[in-house]
N, CA and C atoms of all chains as a GROMACS GRO file, in nm:
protein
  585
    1UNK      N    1  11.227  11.973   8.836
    1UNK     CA    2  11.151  12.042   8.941
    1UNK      C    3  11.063  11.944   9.019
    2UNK      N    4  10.991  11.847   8.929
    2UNK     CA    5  10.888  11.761   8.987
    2UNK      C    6  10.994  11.669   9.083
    3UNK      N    7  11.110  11.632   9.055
    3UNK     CA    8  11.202  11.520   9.209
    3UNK      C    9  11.213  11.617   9.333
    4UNK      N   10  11.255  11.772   9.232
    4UNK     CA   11  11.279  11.857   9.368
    4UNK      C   12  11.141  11.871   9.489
    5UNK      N   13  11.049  11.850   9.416
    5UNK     CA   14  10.930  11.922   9.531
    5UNK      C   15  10.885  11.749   9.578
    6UNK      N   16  10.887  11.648   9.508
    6UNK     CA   17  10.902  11.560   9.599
    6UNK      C   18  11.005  11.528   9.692
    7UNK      N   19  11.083  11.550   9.685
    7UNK     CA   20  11.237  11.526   9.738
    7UNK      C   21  11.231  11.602   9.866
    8UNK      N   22  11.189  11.747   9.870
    8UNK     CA   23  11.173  11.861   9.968
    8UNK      C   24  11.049  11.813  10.029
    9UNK      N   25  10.987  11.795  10.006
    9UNK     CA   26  10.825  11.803  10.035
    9UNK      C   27  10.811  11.645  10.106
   10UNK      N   28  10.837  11.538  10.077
   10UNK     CA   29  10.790  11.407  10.169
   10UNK      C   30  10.964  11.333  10.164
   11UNK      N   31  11.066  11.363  10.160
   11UNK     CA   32  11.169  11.335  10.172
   11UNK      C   33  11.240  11.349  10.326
   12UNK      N   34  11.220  11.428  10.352
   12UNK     CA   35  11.252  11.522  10.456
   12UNK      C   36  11.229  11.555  10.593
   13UNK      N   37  11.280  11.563  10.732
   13UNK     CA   38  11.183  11.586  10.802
   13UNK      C   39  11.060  11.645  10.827
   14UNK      N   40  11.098  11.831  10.764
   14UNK     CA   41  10.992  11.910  10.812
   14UNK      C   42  10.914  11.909  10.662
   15UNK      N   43  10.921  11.792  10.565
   15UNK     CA   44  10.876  11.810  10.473
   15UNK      C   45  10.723  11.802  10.459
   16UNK      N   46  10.664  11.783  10.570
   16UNK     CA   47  10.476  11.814  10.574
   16UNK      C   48  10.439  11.956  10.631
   17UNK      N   49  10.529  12.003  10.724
   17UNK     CA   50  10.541  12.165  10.742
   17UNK      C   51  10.549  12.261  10.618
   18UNK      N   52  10.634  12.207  10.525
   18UNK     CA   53  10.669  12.282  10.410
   18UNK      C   54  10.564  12.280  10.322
   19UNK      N   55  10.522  12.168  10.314
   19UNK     CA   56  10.351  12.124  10.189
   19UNK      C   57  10.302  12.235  10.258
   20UNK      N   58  10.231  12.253  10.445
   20UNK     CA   59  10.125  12.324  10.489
   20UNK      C   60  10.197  12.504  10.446
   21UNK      N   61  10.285  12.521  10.450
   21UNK     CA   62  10.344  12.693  10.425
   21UNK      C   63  10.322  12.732  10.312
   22UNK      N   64  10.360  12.610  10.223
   22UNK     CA   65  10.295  12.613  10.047
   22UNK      C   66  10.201  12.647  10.034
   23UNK      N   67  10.068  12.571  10.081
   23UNK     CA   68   9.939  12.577  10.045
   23UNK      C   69   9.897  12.722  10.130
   24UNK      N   70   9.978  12.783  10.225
   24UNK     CA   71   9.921  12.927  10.269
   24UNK      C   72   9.970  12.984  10.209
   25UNK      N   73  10.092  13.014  10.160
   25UNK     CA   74  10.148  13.106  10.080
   25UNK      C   75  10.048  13.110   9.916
   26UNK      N   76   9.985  12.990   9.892
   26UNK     CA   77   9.898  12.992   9.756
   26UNK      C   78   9.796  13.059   9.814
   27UNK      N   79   9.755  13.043   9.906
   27UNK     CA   80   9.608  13.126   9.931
   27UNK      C   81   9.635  13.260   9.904
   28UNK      N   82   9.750  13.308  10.005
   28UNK     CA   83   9.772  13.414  10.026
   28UNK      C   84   9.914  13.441  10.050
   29UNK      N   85  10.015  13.536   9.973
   29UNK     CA   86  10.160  13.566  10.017
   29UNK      C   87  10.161  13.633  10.135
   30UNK      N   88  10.259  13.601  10.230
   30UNK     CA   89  10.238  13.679  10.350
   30UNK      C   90  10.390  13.679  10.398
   31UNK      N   91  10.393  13.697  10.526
   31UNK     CA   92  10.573  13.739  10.579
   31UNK      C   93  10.571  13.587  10.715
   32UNK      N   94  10.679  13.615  10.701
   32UNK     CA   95  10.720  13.514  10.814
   32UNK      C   96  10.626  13.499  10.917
   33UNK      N   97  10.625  13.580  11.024
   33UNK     CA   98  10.562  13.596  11.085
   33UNK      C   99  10.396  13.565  11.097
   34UNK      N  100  10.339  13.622  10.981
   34UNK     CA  101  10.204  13.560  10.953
   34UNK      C  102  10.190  13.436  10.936
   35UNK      N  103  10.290  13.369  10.906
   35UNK     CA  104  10.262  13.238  10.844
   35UNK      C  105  10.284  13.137  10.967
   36UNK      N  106  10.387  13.163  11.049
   36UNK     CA  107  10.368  13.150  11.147
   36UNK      C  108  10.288  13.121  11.277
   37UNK      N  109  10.196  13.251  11.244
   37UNK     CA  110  10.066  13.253  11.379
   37UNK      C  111   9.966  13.165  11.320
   38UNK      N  112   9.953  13.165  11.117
   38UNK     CA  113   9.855  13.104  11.106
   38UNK      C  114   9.870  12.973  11.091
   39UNK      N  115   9.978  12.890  11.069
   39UNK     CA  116  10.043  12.759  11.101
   39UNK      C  117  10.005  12.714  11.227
   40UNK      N  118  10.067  12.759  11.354
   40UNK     CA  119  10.070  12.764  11.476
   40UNK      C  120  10.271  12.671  11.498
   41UNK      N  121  10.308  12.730  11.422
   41UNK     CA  122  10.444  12.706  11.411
   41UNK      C  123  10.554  12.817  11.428
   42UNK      N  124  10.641  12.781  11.502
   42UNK     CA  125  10.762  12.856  11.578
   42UNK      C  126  10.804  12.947  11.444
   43UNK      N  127  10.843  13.068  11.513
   43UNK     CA  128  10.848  13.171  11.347
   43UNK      C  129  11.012  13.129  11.333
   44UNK      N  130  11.123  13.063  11.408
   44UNK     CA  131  11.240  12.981  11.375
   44UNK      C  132  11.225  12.868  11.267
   45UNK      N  133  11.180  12.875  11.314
   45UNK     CA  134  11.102  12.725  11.242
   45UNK      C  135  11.010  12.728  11.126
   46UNK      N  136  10.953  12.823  11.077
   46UNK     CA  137  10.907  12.898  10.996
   46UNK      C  138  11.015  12.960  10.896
   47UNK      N  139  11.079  13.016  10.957
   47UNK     CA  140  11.214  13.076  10.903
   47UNK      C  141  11.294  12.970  10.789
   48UNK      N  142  11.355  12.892  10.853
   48UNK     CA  143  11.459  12.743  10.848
   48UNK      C  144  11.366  12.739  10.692
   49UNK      N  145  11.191  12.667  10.741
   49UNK     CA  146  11.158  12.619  10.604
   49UNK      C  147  11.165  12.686  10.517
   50UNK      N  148  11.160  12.830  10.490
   50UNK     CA  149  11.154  12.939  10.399
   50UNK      C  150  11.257  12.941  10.312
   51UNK      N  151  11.332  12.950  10.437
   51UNK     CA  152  11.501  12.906  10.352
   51UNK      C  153  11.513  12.804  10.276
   52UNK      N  154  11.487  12.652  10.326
   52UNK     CA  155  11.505  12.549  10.220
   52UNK      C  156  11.441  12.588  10.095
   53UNK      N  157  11.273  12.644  10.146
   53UNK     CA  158  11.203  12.612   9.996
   53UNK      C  159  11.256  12.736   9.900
   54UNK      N  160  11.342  12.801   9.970
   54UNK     CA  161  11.376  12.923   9.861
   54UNK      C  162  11.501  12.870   9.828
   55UNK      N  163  11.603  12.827   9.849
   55UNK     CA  164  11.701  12.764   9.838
   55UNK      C  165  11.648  12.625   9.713
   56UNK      N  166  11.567  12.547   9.721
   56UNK     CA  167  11.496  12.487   9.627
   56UNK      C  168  11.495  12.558   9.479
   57UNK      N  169  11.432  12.709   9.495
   57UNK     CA  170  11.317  12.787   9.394
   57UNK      C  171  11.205  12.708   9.400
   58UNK      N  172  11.177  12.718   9.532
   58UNK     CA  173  10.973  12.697   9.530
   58UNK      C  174  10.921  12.804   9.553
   59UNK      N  175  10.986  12.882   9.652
   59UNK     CA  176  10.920  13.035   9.702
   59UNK      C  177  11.009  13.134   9.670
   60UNK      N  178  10.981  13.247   9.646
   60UNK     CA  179  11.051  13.386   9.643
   60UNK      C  180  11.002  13.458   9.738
   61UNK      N  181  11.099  13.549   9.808
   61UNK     CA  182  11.052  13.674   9.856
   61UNK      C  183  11.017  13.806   9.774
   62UNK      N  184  11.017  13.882   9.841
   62UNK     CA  185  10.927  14.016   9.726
   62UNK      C  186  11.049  14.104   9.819
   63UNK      N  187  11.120  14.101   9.883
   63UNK     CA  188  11.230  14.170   9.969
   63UNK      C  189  11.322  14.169  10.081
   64UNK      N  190  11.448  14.164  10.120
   64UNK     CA  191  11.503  14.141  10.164
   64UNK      C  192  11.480  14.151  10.294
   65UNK      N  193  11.394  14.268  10.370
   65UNK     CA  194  11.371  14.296  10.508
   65UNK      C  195  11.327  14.230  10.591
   66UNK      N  196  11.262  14.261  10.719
   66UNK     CA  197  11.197  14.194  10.829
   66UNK      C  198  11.113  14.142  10.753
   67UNK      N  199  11.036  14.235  10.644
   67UNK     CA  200  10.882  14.202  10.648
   67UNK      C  201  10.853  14.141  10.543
   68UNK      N  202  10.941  14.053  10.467
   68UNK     CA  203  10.949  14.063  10.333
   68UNK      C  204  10.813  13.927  10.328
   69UNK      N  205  10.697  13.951  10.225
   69UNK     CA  206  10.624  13.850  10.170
   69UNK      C  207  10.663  13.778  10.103
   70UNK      N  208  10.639  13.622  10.153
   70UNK     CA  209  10.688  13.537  10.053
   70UNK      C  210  10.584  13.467   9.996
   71UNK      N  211  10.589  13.386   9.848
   71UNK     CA  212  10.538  13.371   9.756
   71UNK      C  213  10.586  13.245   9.672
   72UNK      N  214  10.494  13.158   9.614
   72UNK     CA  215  10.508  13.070   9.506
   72UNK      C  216  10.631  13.137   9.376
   73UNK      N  217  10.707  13.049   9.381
   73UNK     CA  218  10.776  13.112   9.213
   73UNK      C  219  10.710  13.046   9.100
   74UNK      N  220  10.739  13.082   8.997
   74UNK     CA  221  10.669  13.080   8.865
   74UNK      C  222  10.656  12.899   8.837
   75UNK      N  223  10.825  12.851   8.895
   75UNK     CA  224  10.874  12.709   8.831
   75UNK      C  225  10.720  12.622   8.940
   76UNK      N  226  10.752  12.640   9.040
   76UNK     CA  227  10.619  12.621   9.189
   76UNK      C  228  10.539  12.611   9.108
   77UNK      N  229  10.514  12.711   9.047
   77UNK     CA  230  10.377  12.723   8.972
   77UNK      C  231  10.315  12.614   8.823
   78UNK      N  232  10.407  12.634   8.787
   78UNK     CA  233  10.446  12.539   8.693
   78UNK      C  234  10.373  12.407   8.689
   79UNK      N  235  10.468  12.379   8.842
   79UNK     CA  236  10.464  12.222   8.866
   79UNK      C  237  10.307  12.222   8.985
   80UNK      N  238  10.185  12.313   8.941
   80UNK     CA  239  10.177  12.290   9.074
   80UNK      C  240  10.052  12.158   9.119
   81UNK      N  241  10.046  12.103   9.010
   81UNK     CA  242   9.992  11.967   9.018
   81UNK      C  243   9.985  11.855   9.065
   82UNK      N  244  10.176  11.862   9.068
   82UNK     CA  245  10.262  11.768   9.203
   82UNK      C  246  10.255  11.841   9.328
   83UNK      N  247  10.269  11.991   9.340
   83UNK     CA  248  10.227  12.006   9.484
   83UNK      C  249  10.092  11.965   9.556
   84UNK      N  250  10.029  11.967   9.484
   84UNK     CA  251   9.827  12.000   9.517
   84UNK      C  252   9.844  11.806   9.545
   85UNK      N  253   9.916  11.713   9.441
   85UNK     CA  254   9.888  11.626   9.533
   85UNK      C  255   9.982  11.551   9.646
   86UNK      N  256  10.101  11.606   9.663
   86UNK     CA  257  10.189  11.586   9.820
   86UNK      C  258  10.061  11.679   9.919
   87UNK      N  259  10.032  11.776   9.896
   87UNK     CA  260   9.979  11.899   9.982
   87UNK      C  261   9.832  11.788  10.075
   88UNK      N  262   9.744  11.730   9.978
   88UNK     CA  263   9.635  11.688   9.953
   88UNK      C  264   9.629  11.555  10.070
   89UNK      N  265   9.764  11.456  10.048
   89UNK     CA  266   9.796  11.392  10.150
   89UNK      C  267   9.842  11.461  10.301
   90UNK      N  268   9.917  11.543  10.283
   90UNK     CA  269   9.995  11.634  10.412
   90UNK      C  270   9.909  11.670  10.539
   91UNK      N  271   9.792  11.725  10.474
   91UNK     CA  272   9.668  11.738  10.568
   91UNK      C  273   9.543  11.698  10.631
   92UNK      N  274  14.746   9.619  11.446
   92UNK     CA  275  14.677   9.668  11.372
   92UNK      C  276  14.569   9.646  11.354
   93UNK      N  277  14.590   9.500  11.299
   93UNK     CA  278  14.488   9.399  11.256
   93UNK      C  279  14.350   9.447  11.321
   94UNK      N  280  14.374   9.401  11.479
   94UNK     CA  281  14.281   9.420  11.504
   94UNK      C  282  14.172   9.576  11.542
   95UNK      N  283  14.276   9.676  11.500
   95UNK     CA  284  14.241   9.823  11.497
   95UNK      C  285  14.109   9.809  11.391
   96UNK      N  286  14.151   9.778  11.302
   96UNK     CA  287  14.069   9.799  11.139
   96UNK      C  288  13.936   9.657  11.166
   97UNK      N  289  13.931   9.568  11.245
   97UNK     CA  290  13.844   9.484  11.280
   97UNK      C  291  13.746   9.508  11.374
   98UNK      N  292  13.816   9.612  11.494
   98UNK     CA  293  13.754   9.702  11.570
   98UNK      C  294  13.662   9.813  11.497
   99UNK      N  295  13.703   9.873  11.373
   99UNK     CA  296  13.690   9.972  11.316
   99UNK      C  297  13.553   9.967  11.284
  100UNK      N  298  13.588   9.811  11.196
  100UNK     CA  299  13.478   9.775  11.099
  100UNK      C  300  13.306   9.742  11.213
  101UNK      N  301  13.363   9.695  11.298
  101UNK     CA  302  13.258   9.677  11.372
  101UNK      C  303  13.184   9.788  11.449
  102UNK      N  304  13.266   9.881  11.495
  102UNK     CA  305  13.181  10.040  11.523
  102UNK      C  306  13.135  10.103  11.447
  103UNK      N  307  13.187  10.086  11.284
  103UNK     CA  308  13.101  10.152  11.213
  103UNK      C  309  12.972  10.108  11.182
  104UNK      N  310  12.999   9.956  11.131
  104UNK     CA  311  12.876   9.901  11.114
  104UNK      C  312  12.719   9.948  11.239
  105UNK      N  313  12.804   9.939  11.387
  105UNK     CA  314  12.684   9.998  11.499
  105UNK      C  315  12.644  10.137  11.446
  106UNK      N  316  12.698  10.178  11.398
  106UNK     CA  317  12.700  10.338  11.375
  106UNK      C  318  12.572  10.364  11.276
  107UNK      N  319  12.625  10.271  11.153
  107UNK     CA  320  12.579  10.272  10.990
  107UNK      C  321  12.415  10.217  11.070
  108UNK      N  322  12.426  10.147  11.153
  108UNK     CA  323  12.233  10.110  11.188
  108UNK      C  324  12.208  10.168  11.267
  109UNK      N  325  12.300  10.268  11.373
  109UNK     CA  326  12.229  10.360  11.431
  109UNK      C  327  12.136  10.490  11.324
  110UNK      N  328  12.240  10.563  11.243
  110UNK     CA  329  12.224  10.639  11.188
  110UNK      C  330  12.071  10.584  11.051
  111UNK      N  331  12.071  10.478  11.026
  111UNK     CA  332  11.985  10.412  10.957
  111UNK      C  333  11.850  10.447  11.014
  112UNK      N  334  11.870  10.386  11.162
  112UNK     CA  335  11.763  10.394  11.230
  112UNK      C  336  11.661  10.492  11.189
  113UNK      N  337  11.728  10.606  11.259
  113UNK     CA  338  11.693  10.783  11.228
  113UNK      C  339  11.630  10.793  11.120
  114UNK      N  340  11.738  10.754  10.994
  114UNK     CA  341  11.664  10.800  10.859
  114UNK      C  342  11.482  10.706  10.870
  115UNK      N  343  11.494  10.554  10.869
  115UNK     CA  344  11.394  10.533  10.865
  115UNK      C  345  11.292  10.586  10.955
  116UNK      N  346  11.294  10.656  11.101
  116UNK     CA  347  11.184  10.707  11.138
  116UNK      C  348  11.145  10.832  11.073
  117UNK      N  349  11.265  10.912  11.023
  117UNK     CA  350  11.215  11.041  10.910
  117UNK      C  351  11.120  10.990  10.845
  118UNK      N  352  11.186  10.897  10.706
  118UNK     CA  353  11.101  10.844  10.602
  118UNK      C  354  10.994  10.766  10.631
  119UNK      N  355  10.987  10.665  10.725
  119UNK     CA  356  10.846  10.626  10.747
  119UNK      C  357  10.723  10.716  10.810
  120UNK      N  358  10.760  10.785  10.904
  120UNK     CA  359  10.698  10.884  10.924
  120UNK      C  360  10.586  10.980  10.822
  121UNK      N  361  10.707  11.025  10.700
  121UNK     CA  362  10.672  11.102  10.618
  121UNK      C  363  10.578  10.968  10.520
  122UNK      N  364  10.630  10.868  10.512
  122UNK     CA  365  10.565  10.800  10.442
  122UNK      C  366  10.405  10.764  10.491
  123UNK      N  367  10.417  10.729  10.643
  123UNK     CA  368  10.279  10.724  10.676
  123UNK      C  369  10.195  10.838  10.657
  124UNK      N  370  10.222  10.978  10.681
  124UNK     CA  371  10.152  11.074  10.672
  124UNK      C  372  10.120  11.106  10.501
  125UNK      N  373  10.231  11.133  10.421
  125UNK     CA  374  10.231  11.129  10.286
  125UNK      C  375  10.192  11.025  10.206
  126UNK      N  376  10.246  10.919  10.218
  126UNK     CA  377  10.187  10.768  10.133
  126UNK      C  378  10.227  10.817   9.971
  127UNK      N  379  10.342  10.899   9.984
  127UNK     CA  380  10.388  10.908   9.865
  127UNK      C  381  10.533  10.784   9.848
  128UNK      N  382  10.482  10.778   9.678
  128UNK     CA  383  10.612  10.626   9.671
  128UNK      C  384  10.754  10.684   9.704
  129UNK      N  385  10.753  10.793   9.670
  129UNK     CA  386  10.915  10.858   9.694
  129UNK      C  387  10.960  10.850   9.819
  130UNK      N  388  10.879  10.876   9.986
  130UNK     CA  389  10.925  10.864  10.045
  130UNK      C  390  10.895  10.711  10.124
  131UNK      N  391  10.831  10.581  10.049
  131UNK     CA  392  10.832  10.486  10.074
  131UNK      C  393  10.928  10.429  10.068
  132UNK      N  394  10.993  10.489   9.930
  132UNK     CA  395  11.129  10.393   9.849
  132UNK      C  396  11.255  10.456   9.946
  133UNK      N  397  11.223  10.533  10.006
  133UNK     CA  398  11.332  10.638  10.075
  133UNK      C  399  11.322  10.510  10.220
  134UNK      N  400  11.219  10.462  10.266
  134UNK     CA  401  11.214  10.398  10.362
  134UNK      C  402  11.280  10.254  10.345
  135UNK      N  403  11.211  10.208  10.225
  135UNK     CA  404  11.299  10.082  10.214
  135UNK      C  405  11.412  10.045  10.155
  136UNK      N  406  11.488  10.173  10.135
  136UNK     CA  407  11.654  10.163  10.119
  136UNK      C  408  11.717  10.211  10.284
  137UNK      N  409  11.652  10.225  10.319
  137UNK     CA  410  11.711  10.228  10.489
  137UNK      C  411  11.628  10.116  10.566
  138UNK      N  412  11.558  10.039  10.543
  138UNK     CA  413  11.516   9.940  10.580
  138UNK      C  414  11.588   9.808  10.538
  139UNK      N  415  11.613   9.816  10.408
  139UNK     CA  416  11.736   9.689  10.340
  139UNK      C  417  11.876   9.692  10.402
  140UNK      N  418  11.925   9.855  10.405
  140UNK     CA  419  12.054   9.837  10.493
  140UNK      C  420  12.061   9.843  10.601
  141UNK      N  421  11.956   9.834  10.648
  141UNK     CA  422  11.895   9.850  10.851
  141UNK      C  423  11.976   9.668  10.811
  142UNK      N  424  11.875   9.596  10.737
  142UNK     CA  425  11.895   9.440  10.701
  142UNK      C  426  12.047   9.395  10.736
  143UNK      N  427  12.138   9.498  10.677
  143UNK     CA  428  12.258   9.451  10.589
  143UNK      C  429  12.321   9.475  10.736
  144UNK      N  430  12.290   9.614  10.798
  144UNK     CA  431  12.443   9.634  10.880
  144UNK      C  432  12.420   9.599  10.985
  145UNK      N  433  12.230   9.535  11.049
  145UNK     CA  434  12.220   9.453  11.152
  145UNK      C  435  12.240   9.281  11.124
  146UNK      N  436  12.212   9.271  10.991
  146UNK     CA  437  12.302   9.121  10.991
  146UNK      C  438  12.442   9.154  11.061
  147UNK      N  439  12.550   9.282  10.964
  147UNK     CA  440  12.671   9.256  10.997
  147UNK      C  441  12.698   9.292  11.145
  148UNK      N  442  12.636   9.380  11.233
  148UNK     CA  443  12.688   9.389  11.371
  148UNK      C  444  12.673   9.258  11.387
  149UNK      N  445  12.574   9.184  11.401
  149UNK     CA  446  12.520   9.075  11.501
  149UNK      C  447  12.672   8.945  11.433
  150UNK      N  448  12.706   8.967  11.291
  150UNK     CA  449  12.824   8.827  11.225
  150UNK      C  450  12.950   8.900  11.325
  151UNK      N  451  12.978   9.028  11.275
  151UNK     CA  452  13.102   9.085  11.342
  151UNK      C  453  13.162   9.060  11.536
  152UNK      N  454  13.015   9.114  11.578
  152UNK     CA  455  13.022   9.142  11.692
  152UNK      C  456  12.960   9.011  11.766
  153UNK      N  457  12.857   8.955  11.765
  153UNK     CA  458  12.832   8.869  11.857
  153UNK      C  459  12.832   8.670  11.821
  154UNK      N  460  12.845   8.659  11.706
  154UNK     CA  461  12.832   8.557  11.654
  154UNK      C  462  12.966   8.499  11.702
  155UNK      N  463  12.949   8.398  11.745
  155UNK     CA  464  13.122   8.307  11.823
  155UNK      C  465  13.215   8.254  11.689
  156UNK      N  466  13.147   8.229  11.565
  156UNK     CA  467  13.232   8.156  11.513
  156UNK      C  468  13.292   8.292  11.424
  157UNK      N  469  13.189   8.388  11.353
  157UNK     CA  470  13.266   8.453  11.242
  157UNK      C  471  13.294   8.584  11.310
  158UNK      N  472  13.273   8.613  11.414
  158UNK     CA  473  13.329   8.740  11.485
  158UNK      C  474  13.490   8.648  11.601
  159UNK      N  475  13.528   8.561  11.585
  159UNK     CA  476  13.648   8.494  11.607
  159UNK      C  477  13.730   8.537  11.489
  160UNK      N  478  13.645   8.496  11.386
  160UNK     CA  479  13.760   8.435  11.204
  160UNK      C  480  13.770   8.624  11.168
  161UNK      N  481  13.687   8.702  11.207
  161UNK     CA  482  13.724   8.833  11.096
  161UNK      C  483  13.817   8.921  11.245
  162UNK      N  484  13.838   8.868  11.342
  162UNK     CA  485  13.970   8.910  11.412
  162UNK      C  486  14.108   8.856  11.425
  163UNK      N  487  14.108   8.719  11.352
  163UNK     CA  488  14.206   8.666  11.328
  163UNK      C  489  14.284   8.646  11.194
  164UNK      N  490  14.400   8.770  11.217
  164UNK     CA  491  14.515   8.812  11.100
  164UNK      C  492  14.516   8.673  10.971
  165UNK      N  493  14.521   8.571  11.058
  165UNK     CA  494  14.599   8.493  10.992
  165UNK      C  495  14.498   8.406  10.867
  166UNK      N  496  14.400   8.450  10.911
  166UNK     CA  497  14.251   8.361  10.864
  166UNK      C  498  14.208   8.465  10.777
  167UNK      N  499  14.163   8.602  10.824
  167UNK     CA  500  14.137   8.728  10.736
  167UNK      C  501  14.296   8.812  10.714
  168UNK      N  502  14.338   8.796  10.590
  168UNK     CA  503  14.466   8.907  10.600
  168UNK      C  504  14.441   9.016  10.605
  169UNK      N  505  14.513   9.158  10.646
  169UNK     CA  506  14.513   9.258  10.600
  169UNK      C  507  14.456   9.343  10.519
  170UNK      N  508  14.468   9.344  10.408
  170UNK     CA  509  14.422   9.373  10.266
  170UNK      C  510  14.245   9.334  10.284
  171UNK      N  511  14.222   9.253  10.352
  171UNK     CA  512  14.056   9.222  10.342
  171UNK      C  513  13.996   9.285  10.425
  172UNK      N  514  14.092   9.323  10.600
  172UNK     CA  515  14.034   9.389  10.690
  172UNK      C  516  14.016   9.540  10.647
  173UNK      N  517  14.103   9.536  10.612
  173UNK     CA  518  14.135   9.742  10.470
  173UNK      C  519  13.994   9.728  10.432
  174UNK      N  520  13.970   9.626  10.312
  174UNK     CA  521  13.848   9.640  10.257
  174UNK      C  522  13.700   9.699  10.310
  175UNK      N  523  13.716   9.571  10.459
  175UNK     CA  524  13.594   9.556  10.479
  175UNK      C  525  13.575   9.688  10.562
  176UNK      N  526  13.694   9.736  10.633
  176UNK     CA  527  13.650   9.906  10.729
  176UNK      C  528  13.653  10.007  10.630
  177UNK      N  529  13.710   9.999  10.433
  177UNK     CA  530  13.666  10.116  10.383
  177UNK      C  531  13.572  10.093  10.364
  178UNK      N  532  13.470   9.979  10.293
  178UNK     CA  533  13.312   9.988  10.283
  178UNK      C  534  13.242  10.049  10.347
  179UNK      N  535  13.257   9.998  10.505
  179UNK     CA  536  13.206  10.066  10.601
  179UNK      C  537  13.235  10.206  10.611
  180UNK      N  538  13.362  10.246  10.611
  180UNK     CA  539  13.368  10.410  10.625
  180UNK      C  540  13.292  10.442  10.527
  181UNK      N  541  13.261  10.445  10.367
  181UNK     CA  542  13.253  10.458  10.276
  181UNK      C  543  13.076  10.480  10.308
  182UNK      N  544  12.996  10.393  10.369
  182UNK     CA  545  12.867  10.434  10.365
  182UNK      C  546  12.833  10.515  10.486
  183UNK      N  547  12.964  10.484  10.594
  183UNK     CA  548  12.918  10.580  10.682
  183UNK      C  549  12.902  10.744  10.619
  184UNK      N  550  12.988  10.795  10.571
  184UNK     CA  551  13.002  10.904  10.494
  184UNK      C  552  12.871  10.935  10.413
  185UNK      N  553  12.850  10.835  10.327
  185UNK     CA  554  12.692  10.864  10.245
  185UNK      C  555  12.598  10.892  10.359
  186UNK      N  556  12.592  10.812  10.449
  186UNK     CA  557  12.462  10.775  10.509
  186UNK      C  558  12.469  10.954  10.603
  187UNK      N  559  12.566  10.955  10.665
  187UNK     CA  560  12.588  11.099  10.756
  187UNK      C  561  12.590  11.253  10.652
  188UNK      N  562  12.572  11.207  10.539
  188UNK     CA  563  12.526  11.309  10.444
  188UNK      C  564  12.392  11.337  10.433
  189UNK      N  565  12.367  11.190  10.398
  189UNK     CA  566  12.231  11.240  10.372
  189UNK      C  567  12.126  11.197  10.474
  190UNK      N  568  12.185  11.240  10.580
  190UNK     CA  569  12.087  11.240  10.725
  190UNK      C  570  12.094  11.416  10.752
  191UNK      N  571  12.225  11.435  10.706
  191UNK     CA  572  12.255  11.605  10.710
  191UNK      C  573  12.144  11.650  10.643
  192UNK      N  574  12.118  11.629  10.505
  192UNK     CA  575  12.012  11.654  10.430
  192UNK      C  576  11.877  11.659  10.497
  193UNK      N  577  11.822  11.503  10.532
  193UNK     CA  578  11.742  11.447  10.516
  193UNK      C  579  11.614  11.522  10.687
  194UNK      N  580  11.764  11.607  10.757
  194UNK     CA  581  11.683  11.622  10.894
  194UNK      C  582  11.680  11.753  10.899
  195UNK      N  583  11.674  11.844  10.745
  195UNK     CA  584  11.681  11.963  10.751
  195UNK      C  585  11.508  11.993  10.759
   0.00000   0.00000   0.00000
């Protein structure tokens, strides 16, 4: 898990976008869209990362729909020592 | 032929440091902002073969003496020109993978 969230996270292009969605989704789970306005990032583009980091298992959704909140998974959680310090640089 | 696969070798190689290029502005990028070693080491394996395949454009393509000798059959046979355009195909393939990856 710890190569994957480095690997995703500073490997990558949008991999400092993905640290900043992380660290909102820890504050608070929210939907695309929110994360979005509070980023100040394209909700496409918002989207795309969601996908990788769920495609990873960093984030889960809570449901399939428009509105679905997404969220840290357990493994995320786990590891989240290596996130806090990619995240810590990112911003 | 000969010189098909000598041609070959030399567009890929432009290719293999174009595509290099790219990766290293990803990874340095991420590296300047991050200053994590992972995506440092990510920089200087595209920085070593930035090394390798701008040595080889510049031997292949512009150098008078060994961009003469690796178009001439009789000096390079066959079998070596094979070699040297599968290497090249061979990282072009890695490298266009993991740029697929790398620019997600």
């Amino acid at each position: 898990m710890e190569g994957v969230l480095w690997y995703v996270l500073t490997g990558t292009r949008g991999g400092s976008n993905r640290a900043r969605i992380l660290r909102a989704l820890d504050e608070r789970p929210r939907n695309a869209n929110k994360l979005a306005e509070a980023l100040d990032l394209d909700y496409k583009t918002v989207r795309h990362h969601l996908d990788v980091l769920k495609e990873n298992d960093i984030v889960r959704d809570t449901g399939d729909d428009y509105g679905a909140v997404y969220l840290p998974t357990d493994r995320a959680r786990q590891n989240w020592e290596t996130i806090e310090e990619i995240i810590r640089n990112a911003l | 032929m000969a010189s098909a696969l000598v041609d070959a070798v030399r567009l890929l190689t432009v290719l293999n440091l174009f595509v290099l290029l790219g990766l290293a502005a990803v990874w340095g990028r991420n590296w300047w902002e991050l200053r994590s070693k992972h995506a440092f080491g990510l920089l200087l394996f595209a920085v070593l073969l930035i090394g390798e395949n701008a040595l080889g454009a510049y031997l292949f393509l512009l150098d008078p003496t060994v961009s003469a000798w690796i178009g001439d059959p009789k000096l390079v046979p066959p079998p070596a020109q094979y070699a040297m355009a599968a290497f090249r195909a061979l990282e072009f393939v890695g490298l266009a993978f993991l740029s697929w990856v790398t620019y997600d």
